[in-house]
Each structure stands twice: as structure tokens, then as C-alpha cells.
C-alpha positions in Angstrom: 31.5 3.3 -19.9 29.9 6.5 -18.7 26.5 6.8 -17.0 24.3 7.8 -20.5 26.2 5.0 -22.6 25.0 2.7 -20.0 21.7 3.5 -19.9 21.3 3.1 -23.7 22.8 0.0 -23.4 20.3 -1.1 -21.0 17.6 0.5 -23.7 18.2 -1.6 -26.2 18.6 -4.7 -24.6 14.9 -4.0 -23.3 13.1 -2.8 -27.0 15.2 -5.3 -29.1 12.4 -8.2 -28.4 9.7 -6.0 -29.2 11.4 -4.5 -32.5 11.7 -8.0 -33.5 7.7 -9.5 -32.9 6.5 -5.8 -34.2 8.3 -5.9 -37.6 7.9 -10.0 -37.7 11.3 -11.0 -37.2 11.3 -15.0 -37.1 14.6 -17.2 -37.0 15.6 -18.9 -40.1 15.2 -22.3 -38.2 11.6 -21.8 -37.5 9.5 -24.2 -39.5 5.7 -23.7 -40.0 2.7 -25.6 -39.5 2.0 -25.4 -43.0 5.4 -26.9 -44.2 4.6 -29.6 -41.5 1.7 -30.3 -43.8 3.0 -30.2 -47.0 5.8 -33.0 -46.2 3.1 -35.3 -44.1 1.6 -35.1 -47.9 5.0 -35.9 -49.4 5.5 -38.9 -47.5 2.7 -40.6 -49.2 4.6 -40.1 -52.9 7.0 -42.8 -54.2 9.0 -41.1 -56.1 11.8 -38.9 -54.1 15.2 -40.1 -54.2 17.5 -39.7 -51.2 19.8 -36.9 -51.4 18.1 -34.8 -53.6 15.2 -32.1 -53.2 11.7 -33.2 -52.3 9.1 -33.3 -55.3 5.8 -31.4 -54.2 3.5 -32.2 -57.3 -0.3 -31.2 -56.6 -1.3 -35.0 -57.2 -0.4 -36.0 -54.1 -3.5 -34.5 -52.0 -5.3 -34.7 -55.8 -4.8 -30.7 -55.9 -4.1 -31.0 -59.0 -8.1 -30.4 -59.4 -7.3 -27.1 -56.8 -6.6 -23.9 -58.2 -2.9 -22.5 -58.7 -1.6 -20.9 -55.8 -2.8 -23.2 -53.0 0.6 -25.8 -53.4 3.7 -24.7 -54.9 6.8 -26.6 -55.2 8.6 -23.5 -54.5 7.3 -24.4 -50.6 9.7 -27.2 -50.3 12.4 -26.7 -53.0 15.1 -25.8 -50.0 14.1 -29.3 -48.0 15.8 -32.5 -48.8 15.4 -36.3 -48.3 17.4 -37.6 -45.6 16.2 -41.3 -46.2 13.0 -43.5 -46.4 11.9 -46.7 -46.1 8.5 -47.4 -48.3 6.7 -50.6 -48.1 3.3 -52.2 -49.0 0.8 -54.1 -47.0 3.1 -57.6 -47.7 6.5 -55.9 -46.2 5.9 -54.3 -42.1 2.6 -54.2 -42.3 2.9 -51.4 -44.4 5.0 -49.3 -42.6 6.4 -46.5 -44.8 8.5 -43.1 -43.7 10.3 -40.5 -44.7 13.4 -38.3 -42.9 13.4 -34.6 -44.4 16.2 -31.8 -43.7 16.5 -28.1 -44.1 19.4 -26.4 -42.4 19.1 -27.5 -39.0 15.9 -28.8 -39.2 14.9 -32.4 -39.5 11.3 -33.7 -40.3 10.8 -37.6 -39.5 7.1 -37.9 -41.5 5.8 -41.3 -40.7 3.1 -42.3 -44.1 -0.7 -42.8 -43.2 -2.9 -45.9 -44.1 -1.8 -46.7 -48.2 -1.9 -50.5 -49.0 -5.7 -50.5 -47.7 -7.3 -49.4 -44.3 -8.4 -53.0 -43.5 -5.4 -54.4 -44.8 -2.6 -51.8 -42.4 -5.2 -51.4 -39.2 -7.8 -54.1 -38.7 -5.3 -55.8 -35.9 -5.3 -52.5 -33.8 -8.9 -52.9 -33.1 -7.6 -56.0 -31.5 -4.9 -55.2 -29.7 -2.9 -53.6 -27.7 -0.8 -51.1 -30.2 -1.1 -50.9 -33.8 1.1 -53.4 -36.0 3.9 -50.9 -36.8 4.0 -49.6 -34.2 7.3 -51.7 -33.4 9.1 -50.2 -36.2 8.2 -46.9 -35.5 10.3 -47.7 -32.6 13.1 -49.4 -33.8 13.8 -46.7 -36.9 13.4 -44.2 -34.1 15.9 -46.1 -31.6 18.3 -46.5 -34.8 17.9 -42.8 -35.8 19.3 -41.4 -32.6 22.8 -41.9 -33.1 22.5 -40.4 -36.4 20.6 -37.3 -35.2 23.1 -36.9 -31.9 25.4 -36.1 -34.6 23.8 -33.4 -36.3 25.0 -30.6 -33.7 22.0 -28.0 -33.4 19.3 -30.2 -35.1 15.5 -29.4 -34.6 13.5 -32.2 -34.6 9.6 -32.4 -35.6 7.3 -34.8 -36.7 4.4 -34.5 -38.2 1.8 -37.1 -39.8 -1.6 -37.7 -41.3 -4.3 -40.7 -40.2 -2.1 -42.6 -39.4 0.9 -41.2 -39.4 -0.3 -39.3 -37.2 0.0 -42.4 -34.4 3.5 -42.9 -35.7 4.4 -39.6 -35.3 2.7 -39.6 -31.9 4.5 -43.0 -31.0 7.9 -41.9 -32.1 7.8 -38.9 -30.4 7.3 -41.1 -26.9 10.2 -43.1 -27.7 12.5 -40.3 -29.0 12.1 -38.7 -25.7 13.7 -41.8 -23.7 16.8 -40.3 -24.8 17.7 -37.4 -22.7 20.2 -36.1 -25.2 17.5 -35.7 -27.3 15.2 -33.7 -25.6 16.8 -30.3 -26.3 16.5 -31.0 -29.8 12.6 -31.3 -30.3 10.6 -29.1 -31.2 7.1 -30.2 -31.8 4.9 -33.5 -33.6 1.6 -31.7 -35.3 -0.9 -34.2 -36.6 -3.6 -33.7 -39.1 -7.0 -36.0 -38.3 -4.4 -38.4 -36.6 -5.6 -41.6 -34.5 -5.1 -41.9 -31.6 -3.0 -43.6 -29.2 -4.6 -47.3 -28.2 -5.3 -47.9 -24.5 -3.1 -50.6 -24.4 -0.3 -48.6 -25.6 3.6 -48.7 -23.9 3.5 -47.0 -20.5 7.2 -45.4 -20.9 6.0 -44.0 -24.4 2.8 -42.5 -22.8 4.5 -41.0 -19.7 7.4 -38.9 -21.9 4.7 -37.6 -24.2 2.8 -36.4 -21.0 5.8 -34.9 -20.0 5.4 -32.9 -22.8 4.3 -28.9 -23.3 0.9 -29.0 -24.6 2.3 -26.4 -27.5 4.6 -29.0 -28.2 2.1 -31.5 -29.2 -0.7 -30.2 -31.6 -3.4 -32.0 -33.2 -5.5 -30.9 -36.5 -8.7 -32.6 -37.2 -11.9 -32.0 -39.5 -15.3 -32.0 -38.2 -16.5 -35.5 -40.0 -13.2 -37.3 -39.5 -14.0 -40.5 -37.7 -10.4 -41.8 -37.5 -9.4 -38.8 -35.3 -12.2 -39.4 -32.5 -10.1 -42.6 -32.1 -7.7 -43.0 -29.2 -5.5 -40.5 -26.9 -3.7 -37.7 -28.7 -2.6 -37.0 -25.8 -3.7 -33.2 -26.0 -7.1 -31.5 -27.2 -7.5 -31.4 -31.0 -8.4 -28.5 -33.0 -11.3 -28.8 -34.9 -12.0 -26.9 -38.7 -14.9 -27.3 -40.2 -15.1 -29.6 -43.1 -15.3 -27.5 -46.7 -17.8 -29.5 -48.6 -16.2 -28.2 -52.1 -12.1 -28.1 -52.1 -12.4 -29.2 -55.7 -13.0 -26.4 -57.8 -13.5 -28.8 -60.8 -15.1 -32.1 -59.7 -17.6 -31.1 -56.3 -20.2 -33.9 -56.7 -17.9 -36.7 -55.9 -16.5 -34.8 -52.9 -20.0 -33.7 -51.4 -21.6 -37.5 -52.0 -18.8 -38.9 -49.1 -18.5 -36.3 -46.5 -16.8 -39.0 -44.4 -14.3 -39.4 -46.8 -13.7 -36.0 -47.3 -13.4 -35.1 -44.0 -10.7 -37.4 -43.8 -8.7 -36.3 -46.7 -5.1 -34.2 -46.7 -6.1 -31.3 -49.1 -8.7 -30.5 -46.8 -6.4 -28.6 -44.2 -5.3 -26.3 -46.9 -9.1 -24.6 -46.9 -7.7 -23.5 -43.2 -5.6 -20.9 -41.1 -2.9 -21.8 -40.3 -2.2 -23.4 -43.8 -3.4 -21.1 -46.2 -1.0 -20.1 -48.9 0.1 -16.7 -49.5 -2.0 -16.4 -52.7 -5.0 -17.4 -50.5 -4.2 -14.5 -47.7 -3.5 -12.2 -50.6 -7.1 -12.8 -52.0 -5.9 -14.1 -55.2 -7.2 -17.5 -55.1 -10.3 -19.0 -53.3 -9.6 -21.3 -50.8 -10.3 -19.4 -47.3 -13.4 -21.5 -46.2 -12.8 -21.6 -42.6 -13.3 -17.6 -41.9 -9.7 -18.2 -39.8 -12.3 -20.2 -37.5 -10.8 -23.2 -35.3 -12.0 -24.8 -32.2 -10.8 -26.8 -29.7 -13.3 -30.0 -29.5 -12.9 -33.2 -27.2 -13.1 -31.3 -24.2 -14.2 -34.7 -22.5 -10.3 -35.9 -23.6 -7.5 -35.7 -21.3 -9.0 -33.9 -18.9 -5.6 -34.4 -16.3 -3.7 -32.2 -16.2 -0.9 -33.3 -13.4 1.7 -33.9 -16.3 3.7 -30.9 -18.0 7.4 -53.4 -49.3 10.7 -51.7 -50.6 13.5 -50.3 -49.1 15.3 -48.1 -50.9 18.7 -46.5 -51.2 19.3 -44.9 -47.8 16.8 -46.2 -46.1 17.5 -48.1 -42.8 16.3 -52.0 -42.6 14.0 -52.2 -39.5 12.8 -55.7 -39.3 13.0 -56.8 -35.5 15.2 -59.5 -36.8 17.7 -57.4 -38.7 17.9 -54.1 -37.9 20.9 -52.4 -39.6 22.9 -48.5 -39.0 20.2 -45.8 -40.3 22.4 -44.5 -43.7 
């Protein structure tokens, strides 16, 4: 190799990064934040089957009052469902979550509050860690030998209320497994509680070991249920859209609490607005691409980096069977 064929060698090893971030090259593995959301709002549905592709219909965040363009099921149609395990309030004191893969990448999506919020969460008031919190754990210990054989997985969570703590929670334990450490990505949680104080010391110290970017937390201005416990890092704050519904307002506007709370409200918001929102051709861009970090008083520290169905994996502390 002469001198000249050398130095363009050395060339394009130094432009080919900047080639790639100016024309918006991004690996096919990458999964957005937006996709995080769309399958935290799948995991509240009941009707996927195992195996096949995920159903997105618009009722689940009552979009179905939205107008086209916001959700698609186009967004989803190249994830699958790994497994689940759904339960009401009579069956692990609710506990209900879904396992979703695309290529390489798997989503664990741990359901929010849905058999009643006094019924799922009055006894974390009271104690130490919320009630499902123990099989959060053990589908999580059970998954890993599953997911240490998926060679070149990435692993997120993501979750809503919640299933935002789950998420949060199984993220801690996943991380007790060295192996698995390469392998995750991020947990992103939208108006998520918080972590209780009295929560398990070796969870809390791997989540602290954490990059901040690799623990993000959503929240609208309102939301009561996110000013509860440690998330660990700062949340970002959006303001609350008084109006998502384009066809029924008053109900929405009478309960601003409630609505600050809901799902559909983080598709008013960068980064989860839809194509058709960005391109102009459907309202929906309420937050003028604001967002601000809040809870500045929180984690201020920084000296740390029902049914079960087909395929799902049964978790009782009592009998916990091979994740299928």
C-alpha cells in the first residue's frame, strides 16, 4: 500500500461517522422511544396471542376518538409476542406482562394498575415494596436463561404507572446478572411510580450503577402517581394537553388529574409524535417540542454511574416453572 492509498484509507475511516449522523444513518436494531410507548400501551390489551404479531388497535389509549395518523398498526406490525402472563386483581395481585421481539430486540412491558387502583396498590402505601413486586422478580430471574440464549439480544423495558415500577424493578434485578449487562439497553417510563423507600438494596444499587441515558423517565405536568417514589433519575416533564380528544373534550378537561395520567397523552409530545404529526397533516403537536426536566430536588447524588396463557411462564413463589 503506497503512501496516497494510505492516506485515503485513513480519510475515510475519519468522515465515515460523520456521513452517517449527517444523512441520518441509524442501525436497524435501534428502537425508539415512541415504539417503547406504543407496546407499554399494548400490554394493557388482552387479546394478542403468543407467536403471532402484536395487535395495535387505537382503543387501547381510547385513540380511537384521535384523529388518523397519530397510531398506526403499521408501527408494530414487524414486533411479535414472545409470551405473557395476564392476570386480574384475584390472581398476583394483578400482575400482568408482556415479552415483545423484533430482530434482536426484546421488549419486557410490565402492565400498569387494570383490576382497580385501590384494589393492585393500596398495600404499597404500607409497605415496604409494592405487592408484585415479587413476581416482577421471579419472571425476570426465570427469563434470563431464556434471554442468555438469544445471542446479540437488546433488551429494554418500558412501562406506564405502574408498569413503570415494574419496569424499574426488573431492570434492578436483571442487572444482578453480569451476563446480562451487555445486553441492555435502556427502561423508559411514562408517569411511572416510583420506587418505595423500603425497596431491595441490591435492586437499588445496580440501577444506580446505571448511565443516566439509560434510565429515562416521562411524566405529565398533573400526574400525581409520578411525584411518587425514586425513579432513580430526573423525570421529564410535558405539559398536560387539555384536549387530546378531538371528538369528546368536555369529559377530558372536567378531570385534569385523570388526564394527566392517561397513555394517549404522550403522543401530543416530541419525542412521540407520528410522522403524520411532524409532516403537519394531523393535529396533535401540543407541546411546541417543549420538555423540561422537573424534580430537581430528586436524586440530587450523584456518586453512582388472573390467567395465564399459552407461553406464558407460571410465577407464583410456590411454583415457578421454565419461561416457554
Amino acid at each position: 500500500m503506497n503512501i496516497k492509498t494510505f492516506k485515503a484509507f485513513l480519510l475515510i475511516l475519519f468522515v465515515s461517522p460523520f456521513i452517517n449522523v449527517a444523512f441520518g444513518a441509524q442501525s436497524e436494531d435501534t428502537v425508539s422511544e415512541r415504539e417503547l410507548l406504543l407496546l407499554a400501551a399494548v400490554s394493557y390489551s388482552n387479546e394478542q396471542q403468543v407467536g403471532s404479531e402484536v395487535k395495535f388497535t387505537s382503543k387501547m389509549i381510547r385513540a380511537y376518538q384521535l384523529s388518523d395518523g397519530i397510531v398506526s398498526q403499521d408501527e408494530v406490525k414487524d414486533w411479535s409476542v414472545l409470551g405473557f402472563d395476564v392476570n386480574d386483581g384475584s390472581s398476583k395481585d394483578g400482575f400482568s406482562i408482556y415479552l415483545f421481539k423484533k430482530g434482536k430486540n426484546i421488549v419486557i412491558a410490565p402492565r400498569g394498575t387494570d383490576g382497580g387502583v385501590l384494589t393492585e396498590n393500596w398495600r404499597y402505601l404500607m409497605s415496604a415494596e409494592h405487592p408484585q413486586a415479587k413476581y416482577m422478580e421471579y419472571y425476570i430471574r426465570q427469563l434470563v436463561p431464556v434471554l442468555a440464549k438469544e445471542e446479540g439480544c437488546r433488551i429494554y423495558f418500558c412501562g406506564h404507572s405502574l408498569g413503570g415500577y415494574l419496569a424499574l424493578y426488573g431492570t434492578g434485578v436483571l442487572m444482578q446478572y453480569p451476563e446480562m449487562r451487555k445486553h441492555f439497553v435502556k427502561v423508559v417510563t411514562f408517569n411511572g411510580l416510583g420506587l418505595g423507600r423500603g425497596t431491595n438494596m441490591s435492586v437499588l444499587d445496580e440501577l444506580y450503577k446505571l448511565k443516566k441515558e439509560q434510565i429515562v423517565n416521562y411524566r405529565i405536568n398533573g400526574d400525581a402517581v409520578s411525584y411518587i417514589g425514586d425513579h432513580i433519575t430526573l423525570c421529564i416533564s410535558l405539559d398536560l394537553v387539555k384536549s387530546p380528544f378531538t371528538r369528546n373534550p368536555h369529559w377530558w378537561n372536567m378531570f385534569p388529574m385523570a388526564s394527566a395520567h392517561a397513555l394517549v397523552q404522550f403522543f401530543f409530545h416530541e419525542p412521540f409524535l407520528s410522522k403524520s404529526q411532524l409532516e403537519g397533516l394531523c393535529p396533535g403537536d401540543n407541546s411546541d417540542g417543549k420538555r423540561r426536566a422537573a424534580d430537581e430536588d430528586r436524586n440530587k447524588d450523584d456518586s453512582y454511574e388472573g390467567k395465564s396463557v399459552v407461553g406464558a411462564p407460571d410465577l407464583t413463589p410456590e411454583k415457578v416453572a421454565v419461561v416457554g
